[in-house]
PDBQT receptor file of N, H, CA, C and O in Angstrom, charges set to zero:
ATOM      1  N   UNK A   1     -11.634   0.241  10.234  1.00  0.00    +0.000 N 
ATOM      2  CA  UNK A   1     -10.360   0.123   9.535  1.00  0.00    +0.000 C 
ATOM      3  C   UNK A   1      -9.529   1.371   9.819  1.00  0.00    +0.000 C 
ATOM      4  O   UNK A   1      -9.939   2.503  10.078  1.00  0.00    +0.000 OA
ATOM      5  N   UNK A   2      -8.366   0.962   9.725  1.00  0.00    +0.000 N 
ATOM      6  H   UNK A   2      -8.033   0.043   9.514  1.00  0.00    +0.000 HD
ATOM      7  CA  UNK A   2      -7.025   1.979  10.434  1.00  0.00    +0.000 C 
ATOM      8  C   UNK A   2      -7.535   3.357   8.646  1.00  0.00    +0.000 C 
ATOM      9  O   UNK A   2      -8.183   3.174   7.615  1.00  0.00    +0.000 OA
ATOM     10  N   UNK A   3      -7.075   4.083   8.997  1.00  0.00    +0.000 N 
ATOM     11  H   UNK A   3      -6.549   4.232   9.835  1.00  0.00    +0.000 HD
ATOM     12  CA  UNK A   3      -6.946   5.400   8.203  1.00  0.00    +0.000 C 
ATOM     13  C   UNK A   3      -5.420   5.445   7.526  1.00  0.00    +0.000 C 
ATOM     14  O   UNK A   3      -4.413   5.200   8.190  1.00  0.00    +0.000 OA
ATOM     15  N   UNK A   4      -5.397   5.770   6.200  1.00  0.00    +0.000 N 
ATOM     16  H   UNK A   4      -6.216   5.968   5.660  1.00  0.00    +0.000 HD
ATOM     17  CA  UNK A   4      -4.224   5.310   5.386  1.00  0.00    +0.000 C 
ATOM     18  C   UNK A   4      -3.251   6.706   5.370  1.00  0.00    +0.000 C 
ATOM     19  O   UNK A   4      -3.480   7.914   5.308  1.00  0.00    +0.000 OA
ATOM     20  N   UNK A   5      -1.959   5.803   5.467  1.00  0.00    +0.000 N 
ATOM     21  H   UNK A   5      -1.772   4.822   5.518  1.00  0.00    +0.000 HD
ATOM     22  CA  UNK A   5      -0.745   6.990   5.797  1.00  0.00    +0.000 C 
ATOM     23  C   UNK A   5       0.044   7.388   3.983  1.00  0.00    +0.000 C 
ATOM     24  O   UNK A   5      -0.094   6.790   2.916  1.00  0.00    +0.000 OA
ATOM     25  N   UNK A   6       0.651   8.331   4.258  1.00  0.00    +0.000 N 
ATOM     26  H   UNK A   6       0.764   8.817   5.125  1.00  0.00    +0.000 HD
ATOM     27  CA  UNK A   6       1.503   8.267   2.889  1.00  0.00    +0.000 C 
ATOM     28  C   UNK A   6       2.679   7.094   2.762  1.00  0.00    +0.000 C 
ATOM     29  O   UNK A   6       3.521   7.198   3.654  1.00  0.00    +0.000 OA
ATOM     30  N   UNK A   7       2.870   6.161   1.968  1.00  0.00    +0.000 N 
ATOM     31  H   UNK A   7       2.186   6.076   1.243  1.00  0.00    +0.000 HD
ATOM     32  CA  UNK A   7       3.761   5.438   1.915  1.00  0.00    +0.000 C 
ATOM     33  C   UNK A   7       5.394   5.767   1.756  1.00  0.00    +0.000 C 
ATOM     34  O   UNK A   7       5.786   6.633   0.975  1.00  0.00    +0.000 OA
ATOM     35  N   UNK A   8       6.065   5.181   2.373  1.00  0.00    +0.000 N 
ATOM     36  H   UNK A   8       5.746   4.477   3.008  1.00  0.00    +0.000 HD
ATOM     37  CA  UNK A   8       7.581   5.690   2.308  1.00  0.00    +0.000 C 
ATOM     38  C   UNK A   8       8.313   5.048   0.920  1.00  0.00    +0.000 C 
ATOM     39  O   UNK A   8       7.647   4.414   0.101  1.00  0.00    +0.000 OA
ATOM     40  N   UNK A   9       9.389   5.228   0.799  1.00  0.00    +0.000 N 
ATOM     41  H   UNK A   9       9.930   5.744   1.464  1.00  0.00    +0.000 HD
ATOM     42  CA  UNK A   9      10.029   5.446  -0.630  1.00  0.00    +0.000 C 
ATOM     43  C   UNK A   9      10.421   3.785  -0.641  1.00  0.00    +0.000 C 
ATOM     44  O   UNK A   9      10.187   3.335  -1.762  1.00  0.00    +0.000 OA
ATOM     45  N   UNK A  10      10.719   3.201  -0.118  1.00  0.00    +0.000 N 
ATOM     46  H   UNK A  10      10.909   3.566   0.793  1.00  0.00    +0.000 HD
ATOM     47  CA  UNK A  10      10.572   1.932   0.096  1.00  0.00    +0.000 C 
ATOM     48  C   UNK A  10       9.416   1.264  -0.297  1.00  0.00    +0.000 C 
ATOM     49  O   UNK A  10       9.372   0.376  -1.148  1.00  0.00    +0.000 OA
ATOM     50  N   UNK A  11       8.411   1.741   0.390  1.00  0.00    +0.000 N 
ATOM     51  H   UNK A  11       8.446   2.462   1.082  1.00  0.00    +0.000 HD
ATOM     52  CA  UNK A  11       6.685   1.224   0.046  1.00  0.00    +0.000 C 
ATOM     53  C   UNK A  11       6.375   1.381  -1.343  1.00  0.00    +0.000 C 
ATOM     54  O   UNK A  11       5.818   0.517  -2.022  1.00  0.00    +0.000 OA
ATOM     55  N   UNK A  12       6.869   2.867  -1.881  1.00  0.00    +0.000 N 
ATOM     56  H   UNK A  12       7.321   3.569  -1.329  1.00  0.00    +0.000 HD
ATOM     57  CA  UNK A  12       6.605   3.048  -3.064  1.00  0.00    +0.000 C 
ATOM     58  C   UNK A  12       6.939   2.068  -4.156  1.00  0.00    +0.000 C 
ATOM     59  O   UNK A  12       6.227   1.806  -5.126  1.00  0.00    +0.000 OA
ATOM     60  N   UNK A  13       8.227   1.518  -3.843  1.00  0.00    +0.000 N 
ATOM     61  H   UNK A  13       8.805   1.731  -3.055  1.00  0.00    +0.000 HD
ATOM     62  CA  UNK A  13       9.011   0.677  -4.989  1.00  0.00    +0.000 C 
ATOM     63  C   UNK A  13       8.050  -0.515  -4.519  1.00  0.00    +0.000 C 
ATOM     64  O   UNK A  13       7.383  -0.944  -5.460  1.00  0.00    +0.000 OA
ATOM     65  N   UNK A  14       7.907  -0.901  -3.784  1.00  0.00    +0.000 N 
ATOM     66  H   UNK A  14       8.449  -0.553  -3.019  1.00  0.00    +0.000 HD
ATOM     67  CA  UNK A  14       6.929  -2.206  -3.505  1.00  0.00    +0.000 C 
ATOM     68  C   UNK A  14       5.553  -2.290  -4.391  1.00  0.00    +0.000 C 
ATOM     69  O   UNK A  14       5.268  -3.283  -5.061  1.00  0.00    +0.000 OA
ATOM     70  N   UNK A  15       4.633  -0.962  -4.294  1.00  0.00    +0.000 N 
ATOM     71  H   UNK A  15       4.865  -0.155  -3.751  1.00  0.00    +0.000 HD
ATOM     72  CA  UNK A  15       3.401  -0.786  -4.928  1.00  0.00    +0.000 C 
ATOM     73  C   UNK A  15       3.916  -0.776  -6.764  1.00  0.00    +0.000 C 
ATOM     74  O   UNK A  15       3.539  -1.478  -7.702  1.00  0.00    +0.000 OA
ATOM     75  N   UNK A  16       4.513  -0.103  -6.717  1.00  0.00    +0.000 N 
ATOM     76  H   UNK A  16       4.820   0.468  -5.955  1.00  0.00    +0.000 HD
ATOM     77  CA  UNK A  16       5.157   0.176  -8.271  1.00  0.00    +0.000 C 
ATOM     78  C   UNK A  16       5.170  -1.221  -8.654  1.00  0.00    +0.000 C 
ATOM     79  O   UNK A  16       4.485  -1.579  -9.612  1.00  0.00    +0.000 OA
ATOM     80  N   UNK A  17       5.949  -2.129  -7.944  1.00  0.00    +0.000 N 
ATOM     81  H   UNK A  17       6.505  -1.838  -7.165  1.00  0.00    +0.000 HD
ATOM     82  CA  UNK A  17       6.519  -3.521  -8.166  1.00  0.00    +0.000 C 
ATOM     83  C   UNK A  17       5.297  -4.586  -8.595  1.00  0.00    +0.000 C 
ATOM     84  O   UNK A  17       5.444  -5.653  -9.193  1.00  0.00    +0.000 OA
ATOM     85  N   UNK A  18       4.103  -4.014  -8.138  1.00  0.00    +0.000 N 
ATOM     86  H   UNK A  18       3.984  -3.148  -7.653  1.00  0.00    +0.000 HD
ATOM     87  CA  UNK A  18       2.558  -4.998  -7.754  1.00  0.00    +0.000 C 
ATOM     88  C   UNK A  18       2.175  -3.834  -8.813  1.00  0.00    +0.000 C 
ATOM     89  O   UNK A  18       1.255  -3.200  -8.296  1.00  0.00    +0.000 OA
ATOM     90  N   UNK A  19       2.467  -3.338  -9.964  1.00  0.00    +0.000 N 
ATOM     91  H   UNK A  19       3.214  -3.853 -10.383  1.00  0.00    +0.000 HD
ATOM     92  CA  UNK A  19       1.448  -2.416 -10.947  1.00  0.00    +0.000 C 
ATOM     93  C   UNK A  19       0.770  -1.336 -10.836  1.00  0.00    +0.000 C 
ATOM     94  O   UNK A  19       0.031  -0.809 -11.667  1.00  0.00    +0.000 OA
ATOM     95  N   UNK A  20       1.135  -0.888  -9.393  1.00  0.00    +0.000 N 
ATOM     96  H   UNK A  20       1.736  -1.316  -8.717  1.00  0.00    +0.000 HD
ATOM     97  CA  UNK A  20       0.395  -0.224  -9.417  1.00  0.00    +0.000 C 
ATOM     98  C   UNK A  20       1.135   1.595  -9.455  1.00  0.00    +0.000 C 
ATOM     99  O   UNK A  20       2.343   1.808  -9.342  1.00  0.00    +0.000 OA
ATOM    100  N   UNK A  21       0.220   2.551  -9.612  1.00  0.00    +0.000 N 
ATOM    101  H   UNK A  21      -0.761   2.377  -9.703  1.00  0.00    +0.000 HD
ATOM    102  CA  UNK A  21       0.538   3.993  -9.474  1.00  0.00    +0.000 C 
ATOM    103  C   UNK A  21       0.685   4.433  -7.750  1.00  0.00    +0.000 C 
ATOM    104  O   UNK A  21      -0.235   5.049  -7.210  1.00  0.00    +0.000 OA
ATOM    105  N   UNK A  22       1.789   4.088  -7.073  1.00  0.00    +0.000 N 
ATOM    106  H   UNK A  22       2.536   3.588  -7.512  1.00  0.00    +0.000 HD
ATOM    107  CA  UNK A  22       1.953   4.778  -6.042  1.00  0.00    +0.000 C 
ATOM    108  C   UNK A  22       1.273   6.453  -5.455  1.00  0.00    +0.000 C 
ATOM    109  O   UNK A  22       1.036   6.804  -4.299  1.00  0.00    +0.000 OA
ATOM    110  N   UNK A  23       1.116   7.175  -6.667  1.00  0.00    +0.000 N 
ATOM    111  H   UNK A  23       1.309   6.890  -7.605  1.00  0.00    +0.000 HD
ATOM    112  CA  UNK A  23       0.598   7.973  -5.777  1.00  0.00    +0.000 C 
ATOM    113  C   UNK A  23      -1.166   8.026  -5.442  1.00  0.00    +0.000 C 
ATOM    114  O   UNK A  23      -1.682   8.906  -4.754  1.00  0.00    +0.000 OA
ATOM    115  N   UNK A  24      -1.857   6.984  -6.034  1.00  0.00    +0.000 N 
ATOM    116  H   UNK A  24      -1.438   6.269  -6.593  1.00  0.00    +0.000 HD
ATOM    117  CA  UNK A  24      -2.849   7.025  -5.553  1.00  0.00    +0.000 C 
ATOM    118  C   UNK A  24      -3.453   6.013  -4.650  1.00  0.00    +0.000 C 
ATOM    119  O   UNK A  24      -4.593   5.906  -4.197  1.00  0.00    +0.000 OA
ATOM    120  N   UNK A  25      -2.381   5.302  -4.514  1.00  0.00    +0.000 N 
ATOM    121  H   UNK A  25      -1.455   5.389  -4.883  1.00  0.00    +0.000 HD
ATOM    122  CA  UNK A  25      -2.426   4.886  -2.990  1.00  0.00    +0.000 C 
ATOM    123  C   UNK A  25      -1.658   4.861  -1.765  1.00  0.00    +0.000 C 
ATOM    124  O   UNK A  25      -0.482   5.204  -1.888  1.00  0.00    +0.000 OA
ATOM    125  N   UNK A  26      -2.190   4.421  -0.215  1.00  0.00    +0.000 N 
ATOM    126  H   UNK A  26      -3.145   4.143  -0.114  1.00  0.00    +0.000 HD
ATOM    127  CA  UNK A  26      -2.361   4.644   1.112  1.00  0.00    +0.000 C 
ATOM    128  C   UNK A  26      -1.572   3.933   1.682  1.00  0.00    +0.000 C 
ATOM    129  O   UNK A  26      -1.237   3.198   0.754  1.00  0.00    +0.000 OA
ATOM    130  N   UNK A  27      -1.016   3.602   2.545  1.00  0.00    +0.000 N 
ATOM    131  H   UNK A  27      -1.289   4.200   3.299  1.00  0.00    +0.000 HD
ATOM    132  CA  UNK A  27      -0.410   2.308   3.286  1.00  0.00    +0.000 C 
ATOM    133  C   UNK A  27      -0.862   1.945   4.353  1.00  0.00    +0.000 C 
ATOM    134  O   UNK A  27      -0.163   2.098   5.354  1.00  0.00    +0.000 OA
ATOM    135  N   UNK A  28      -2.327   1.283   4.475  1.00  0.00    +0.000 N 
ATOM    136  H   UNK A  28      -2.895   1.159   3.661  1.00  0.00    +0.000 HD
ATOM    137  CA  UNK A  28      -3.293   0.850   5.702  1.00  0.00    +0.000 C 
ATOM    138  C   UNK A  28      -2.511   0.133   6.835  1.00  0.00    +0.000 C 
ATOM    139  O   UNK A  28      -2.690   0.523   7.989  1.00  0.00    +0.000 OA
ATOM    140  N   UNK A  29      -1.657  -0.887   6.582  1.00  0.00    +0.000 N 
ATOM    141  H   UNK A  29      -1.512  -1.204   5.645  1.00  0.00    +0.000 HD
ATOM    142  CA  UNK A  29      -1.206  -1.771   6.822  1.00  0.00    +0.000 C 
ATOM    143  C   UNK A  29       0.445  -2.227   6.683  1.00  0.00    +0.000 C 
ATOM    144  O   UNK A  29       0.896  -2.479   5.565  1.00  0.00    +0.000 OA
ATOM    145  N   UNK A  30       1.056  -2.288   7.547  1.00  0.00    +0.000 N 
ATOM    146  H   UNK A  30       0.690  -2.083   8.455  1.00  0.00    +0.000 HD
ATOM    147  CA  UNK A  30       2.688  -2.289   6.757  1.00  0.00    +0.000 C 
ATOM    148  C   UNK A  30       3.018  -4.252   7.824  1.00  0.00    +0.000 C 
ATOM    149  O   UNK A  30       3.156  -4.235   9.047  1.00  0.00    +0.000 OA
ATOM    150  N   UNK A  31       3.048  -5.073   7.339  1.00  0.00    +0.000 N 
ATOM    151  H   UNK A  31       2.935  -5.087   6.346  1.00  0.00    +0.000 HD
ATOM    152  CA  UNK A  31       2.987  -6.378   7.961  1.00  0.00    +0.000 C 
ATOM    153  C   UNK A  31       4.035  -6.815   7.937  1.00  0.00    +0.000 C 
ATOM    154  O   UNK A  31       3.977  -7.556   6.956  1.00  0.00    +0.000 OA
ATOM    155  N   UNK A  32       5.306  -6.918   8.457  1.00  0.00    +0.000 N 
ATOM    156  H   UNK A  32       5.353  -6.316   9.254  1.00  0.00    +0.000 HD
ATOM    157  CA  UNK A  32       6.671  -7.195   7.988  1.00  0.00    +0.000 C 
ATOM    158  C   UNK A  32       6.659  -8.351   8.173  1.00  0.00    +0.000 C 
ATOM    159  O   UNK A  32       7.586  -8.852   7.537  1.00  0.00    +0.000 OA
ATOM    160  N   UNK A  33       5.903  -9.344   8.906  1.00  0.00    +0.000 N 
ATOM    161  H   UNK A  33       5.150  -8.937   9.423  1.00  0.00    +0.000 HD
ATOM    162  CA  UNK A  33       6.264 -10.370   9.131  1.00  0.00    +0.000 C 
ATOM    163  C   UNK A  33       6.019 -11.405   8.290  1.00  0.00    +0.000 C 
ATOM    164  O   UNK A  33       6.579 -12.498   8.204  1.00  0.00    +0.000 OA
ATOM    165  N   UNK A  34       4.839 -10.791   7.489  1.00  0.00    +0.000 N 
ATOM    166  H   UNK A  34       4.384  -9.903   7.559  1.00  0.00    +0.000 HD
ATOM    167  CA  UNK A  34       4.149 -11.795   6.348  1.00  0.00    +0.000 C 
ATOM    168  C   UNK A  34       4.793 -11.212   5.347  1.00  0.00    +0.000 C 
ATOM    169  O   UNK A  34       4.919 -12.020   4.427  1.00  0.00    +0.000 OA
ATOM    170  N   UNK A  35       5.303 -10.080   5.080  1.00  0.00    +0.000 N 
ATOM    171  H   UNK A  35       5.201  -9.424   5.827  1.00  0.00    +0.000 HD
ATOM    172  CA  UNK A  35       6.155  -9.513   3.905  1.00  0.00    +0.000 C 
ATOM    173  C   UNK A  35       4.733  -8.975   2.757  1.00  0.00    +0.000 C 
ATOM    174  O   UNK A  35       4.581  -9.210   1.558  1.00  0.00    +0.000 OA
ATOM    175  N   UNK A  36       4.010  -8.325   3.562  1.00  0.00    +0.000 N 
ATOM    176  H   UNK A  36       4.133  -8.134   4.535  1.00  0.00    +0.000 HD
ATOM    177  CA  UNK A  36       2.804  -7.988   3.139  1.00  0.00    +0.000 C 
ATOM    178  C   UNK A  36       2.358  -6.510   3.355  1.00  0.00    +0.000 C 
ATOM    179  O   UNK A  36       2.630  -6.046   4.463  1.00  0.00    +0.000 OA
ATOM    180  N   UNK A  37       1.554  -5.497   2.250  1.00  0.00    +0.000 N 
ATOM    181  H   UNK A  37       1.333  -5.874   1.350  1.00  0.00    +0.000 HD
ATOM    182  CA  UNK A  37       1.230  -4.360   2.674  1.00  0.00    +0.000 C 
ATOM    183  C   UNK A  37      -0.244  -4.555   2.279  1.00  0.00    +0.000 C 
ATOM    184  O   UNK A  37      -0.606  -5.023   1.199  1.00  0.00    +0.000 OA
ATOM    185  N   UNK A  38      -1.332  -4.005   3.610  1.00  0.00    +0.000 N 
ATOM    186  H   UNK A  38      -1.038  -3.625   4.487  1.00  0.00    +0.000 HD
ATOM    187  CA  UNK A  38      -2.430  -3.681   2.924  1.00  0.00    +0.000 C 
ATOM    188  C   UNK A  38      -2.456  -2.320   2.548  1.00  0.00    +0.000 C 
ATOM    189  O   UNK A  38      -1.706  -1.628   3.237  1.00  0.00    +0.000 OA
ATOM    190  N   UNK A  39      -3.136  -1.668   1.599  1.00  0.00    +0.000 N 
ATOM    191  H   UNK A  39      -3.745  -2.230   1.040  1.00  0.00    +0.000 HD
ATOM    192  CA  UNK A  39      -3.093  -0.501   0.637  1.00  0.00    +0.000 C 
ATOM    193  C   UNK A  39      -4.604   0.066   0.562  1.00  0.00    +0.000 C 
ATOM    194  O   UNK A  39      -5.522  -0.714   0.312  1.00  0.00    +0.000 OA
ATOM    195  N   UNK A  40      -4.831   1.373   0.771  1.00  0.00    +0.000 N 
ATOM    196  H   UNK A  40      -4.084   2.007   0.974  1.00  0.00    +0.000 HD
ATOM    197  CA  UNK A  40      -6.095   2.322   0.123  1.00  0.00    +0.000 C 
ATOM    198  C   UNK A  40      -6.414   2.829  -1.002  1.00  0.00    +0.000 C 
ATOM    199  O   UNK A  40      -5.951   3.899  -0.609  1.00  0.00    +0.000 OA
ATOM    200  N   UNK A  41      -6.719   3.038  -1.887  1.00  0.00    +0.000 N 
ATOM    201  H   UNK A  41      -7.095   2.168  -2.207  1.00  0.00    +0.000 HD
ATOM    202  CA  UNK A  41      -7.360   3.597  -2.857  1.00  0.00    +0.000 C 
ATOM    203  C   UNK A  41      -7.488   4.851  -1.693  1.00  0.00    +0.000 C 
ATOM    204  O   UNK A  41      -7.962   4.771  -0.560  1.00  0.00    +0.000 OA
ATOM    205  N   UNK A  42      -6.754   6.311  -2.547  1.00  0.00    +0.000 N 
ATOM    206  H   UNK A  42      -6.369   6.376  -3.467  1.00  0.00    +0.000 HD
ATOM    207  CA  UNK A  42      -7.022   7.285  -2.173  1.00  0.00    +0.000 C 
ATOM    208  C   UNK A  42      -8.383   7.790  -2.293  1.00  0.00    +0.000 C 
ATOM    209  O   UNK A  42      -9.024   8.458  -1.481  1.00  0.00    +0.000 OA
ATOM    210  N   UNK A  43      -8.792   7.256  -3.716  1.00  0.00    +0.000 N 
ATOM    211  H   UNK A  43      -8.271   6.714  -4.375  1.00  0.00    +0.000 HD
ATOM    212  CA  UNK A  43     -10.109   7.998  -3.884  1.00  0.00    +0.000 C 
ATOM    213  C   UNK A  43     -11.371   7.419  -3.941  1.00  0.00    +0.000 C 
ATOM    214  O   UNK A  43     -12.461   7.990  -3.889  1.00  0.00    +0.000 OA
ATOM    215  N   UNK A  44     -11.014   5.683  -4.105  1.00  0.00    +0.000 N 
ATOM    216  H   UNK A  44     -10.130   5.219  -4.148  1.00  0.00    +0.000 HD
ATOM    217  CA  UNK A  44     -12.533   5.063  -4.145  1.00  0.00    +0.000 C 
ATOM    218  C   UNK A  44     -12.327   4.481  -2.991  1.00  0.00    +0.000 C 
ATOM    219  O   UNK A  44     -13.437   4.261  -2.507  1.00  0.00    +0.000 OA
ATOM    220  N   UNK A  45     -11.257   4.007  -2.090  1.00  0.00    +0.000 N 
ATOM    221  H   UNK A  45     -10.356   4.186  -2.483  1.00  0.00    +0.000 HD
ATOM    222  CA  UNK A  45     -11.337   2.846  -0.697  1.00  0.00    +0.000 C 
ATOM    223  C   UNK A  45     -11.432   1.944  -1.210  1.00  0.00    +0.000 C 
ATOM    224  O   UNK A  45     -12.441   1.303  -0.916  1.00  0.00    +0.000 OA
ATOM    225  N   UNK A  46     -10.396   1.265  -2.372  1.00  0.00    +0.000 N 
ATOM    226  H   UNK A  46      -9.576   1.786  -2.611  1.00  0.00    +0.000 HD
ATOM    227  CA  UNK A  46     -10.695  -0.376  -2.994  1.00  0.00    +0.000 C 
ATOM    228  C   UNK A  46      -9.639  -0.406  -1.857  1.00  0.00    +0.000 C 
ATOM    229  O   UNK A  46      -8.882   0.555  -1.717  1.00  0.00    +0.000 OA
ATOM    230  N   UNK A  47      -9.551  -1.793  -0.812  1.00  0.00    +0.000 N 
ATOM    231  H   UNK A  47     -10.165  -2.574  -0.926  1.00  0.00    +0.000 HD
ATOM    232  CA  UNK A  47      -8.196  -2.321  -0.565  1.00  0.00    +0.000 C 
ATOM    233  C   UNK A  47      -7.901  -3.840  -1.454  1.00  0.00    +0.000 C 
ATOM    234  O   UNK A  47      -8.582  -4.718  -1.983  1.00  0.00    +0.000 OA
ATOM    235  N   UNK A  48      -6.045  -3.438  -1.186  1.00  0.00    +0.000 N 
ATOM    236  H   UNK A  48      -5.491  -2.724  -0.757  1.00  0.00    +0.000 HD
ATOM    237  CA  UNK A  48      -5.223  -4.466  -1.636  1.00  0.00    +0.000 C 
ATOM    238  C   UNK A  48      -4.541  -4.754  -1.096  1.00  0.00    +0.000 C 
ATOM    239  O   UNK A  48      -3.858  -3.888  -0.548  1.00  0.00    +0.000 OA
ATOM    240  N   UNK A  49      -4.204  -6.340  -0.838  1.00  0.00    +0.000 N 
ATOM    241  H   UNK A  49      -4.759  -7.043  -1.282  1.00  0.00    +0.000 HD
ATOM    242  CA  UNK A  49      -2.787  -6.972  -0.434  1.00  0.00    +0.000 C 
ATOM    243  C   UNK A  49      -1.818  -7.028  -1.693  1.00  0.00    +0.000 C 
ATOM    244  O   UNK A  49      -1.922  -7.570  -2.793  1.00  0.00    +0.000 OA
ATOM    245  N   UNK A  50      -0.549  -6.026  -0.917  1.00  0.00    +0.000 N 
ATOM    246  H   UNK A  50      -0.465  -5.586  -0.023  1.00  0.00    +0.000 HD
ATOM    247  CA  UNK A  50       0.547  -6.745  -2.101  1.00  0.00    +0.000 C 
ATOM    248  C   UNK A  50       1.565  -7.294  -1.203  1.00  0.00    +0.000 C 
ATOM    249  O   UNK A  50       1.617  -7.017  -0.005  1.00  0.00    +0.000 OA
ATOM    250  N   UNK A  51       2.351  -8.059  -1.794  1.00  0.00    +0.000 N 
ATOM    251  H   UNK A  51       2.309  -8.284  -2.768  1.00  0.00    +0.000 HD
ATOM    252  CA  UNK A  51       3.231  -8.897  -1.638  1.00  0.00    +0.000 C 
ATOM    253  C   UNK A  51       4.968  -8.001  -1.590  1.00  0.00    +0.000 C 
ATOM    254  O   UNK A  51       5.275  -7.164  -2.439  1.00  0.00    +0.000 OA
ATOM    255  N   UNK A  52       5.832  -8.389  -0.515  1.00  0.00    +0.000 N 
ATOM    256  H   UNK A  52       5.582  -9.070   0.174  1.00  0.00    +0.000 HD
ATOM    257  CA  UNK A  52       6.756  -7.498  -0.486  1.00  0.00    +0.000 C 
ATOM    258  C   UNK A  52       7.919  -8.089  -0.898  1.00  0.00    +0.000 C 
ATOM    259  O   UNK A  52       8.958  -7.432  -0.955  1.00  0.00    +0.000 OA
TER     260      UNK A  52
């Protein structure tokens, strides 16, 4: 699996949008076509699909 980047301010409002606390997660995955981000858990490695 790809190694997780800091998410951009854009990404952020996306994760925020799906519940979650942006700063403790990654942006594995940025999928524009599916309108999809996969996401890291900074500290345990749970991944998530959210929806964009």
């Amino acid at each position: 699996m790809k190694h997780g980047r800091r998410p951009t301010r854009a990404q952020k409002d996306i994760i925020k949008q799906n519940g979650l606390n942006p700063n403790n997660w990654l942006v594995s995955k940025n999928l524009q076509h599916e309108r999809r981000l996969i996401i890291v858990h900074r500290y345990t490695g749970t991944v998530r699909k959210c929806l964009a």
